[in-house]
Phi, psi and omega in degrees: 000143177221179186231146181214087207285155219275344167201171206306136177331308200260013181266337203276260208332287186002285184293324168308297179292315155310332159291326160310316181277326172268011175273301183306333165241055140248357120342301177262357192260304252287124195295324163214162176337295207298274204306353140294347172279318163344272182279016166288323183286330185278347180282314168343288191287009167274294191280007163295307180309309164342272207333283189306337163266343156312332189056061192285142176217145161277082181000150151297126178289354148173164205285187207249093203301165174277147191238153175215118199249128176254193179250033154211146164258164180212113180262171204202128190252099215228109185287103175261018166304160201298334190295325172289000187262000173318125175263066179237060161291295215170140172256127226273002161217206179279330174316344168085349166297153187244185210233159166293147200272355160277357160275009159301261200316348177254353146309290177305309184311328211263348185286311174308300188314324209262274213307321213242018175341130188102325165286131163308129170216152181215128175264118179232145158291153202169122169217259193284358184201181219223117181228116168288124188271331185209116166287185211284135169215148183265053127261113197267017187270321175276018132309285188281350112017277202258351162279337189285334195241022160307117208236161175263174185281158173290151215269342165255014141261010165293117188239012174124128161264158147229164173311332227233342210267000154283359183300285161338307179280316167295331177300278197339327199261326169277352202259333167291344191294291177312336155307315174278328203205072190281350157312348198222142240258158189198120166278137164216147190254129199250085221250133196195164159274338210063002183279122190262094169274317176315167212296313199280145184282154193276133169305171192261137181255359135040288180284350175277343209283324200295327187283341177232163195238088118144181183164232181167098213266114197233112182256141166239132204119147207247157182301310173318306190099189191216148178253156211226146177264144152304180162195128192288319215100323155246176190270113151259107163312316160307353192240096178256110178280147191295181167242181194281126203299173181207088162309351204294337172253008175064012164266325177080006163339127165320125175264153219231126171240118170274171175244149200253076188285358193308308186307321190259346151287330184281305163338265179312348177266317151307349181242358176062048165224161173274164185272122184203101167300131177245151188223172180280358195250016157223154183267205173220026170336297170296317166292321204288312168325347180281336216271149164221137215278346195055188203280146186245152184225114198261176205208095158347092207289151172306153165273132194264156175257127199265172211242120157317161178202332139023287199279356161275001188275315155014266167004262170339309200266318148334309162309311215275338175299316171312306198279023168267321205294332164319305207283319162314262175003271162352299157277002152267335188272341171297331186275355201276315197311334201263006179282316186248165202306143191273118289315078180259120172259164165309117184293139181298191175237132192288113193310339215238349166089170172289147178225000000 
């Protein structure tokens, strides 16, 4: 809350405390009840009148950012299986720890959301199921937004992924796209390990390649692998969960994901975009440069609306000004009765003047 006052702060107080001290000793001089309730209600409308001339408000919690909408769309497919929680990314100090491969990915949306500045974007997610996280939007910040808070699935609803399981939902979502605006170029990025668990071999992405004219299959993970934390679903910063067993051998190991480029070349080879493995010691500067945003047009964010707060002081004092005014009426008409002689009535007045 902040305040915005109709004239300067200290004329306000000034004044205000003067009205106050003379409200308060006439208060205190005052002879009997009633003409103490007076000014007790008027010391009242001294701290209303504050209020209301301080003027209190709430800000917009914010305006309506500005966008900048281009000639390309660009959609970004993000494998959140317990397998992107592997750590063999990079090692995030001298220390030699290593960061999970979805601090990749979320690096890249953001190098991407900046290098393609302008460009329409949209996220969808994929593990045991396929969720558009952000429909196509030119605000590319809630693209890195929703990328910053990308999480793998919780590791006790994990039954095996496939490679394949954003396919269904990207055809619907490019293919609508391309209906409404078939003119207009689209990209899609494919950001995965390859690691395929499920029993079944992964469908083919085929039906995507006619809908978009270029992109690009961005693999993460290192051949040695990684081993995966668990996930609950919440973050207790206080808490390191362990990591994920691998029973398979009836021993109960860390279990270790490796990345599959094989898989994720066949991915790029079926949609007619390149394959380009990422590591933390590079950007994408050279993919990204092929993309071209067309002309971009930008559009002035909205003004936010801040909330009044005044009127609630407002009211009260208003109430309390009526009933003075009542309480005046009153004294005045006591006083016309009591100017005149007691039972003297009024002379009618002659329609015809003195004569």
């Amino acid at each position: 809350m902040t305040l915005d006052p109709v004239a300067p702060v200290w004329l306000i107080v000034l004044l205000a405390t003067l009205l106050a001290a003379f409200a308060v000793w006439r208060l205190l001089t005052s002879p009997s009840a009633r003409p103490r309730l007076w000014w007790a209600l008027r010391l009242v409308a001294v701290a209303l009148l504050l209020v209301v001339a301080l003027r209190p408000v709430i800000p917009a919690e914010q305006a309506q950012r500005s966008t900048a909408a281009g000639g390309l769309e660009v959609y970004i497919a993000v494998d959140t299986t317990s397998s992107m929680a592997a750590e063999d990314w990079a090692a995030a100090s001298s220390s030699g720890a290593a960061r999970p491969r979805l601090d990749g990915v979320k690096a890249d949306i953001a190098e991407i959301a900046e290098k393609l500045r302008g460009a329409s974007f949209s996220l969808v997610t994929f593990d045991a199921e396929a969720v558009q996280r952000v429909p196509l939007t030119s605000d590319a910040t809630a693209l890195v937004s929703a990328g910053d808070v990308l999480t793998q699935e919780i590791t006790a609803y994990s039954r095996g992924s496939s490679i394949d399981e954003p396919v269904g939902l990207l055809t619907d979502i490019l293919g609508d796209a391309a209906e409404a605006n078939p003119r207009q170029q689209r990209v899609l990025f494919y950001l995965g390990d390859g690691e395929q668990t499920a029993a079944t071999e992964p469908g083919s992405f085929d039906a995507l390649a006619p809908l978009i004219s270029g992109g690009a299959v961005l693999g993460y993970g290192t051949d040695q692998g990684g081993r995966m934390r668990e996930f609950s679903g919440y973050a207790d910063p206080d808490a390191q969960p362990r990591y994920i067993a691998d029973y398979s051998s009836g021993a109960g190991t860390d279990a270790v994901s490796r990345i599959d480029e094989t898989r994720l070349g066949t991915i790029a080879s079926q949609l007619g975009v390149d394959y380009v493995h990422r590591d933390a010691g590079s950007g994408l500067d050279g993919l990204l440069s092929r993309f071209d945003v067309g002309d971009v047009r930008v559009t002035d964010g909205s003004r936010g609306v801040r909330t009044e707060l005044y009127w609630i002081a407002a009211l009260p004092l208003g109430l309390i000004a009526l009933a003075e005014l009542v309480a005046l009426a009153g004294i005045v008409l006591e006083s016309r009765r009591a100017a005149r002689p007691e039972g003297q009535t009024p002379r009618p007045v002659d329609p015809g003047g003195a004569r």
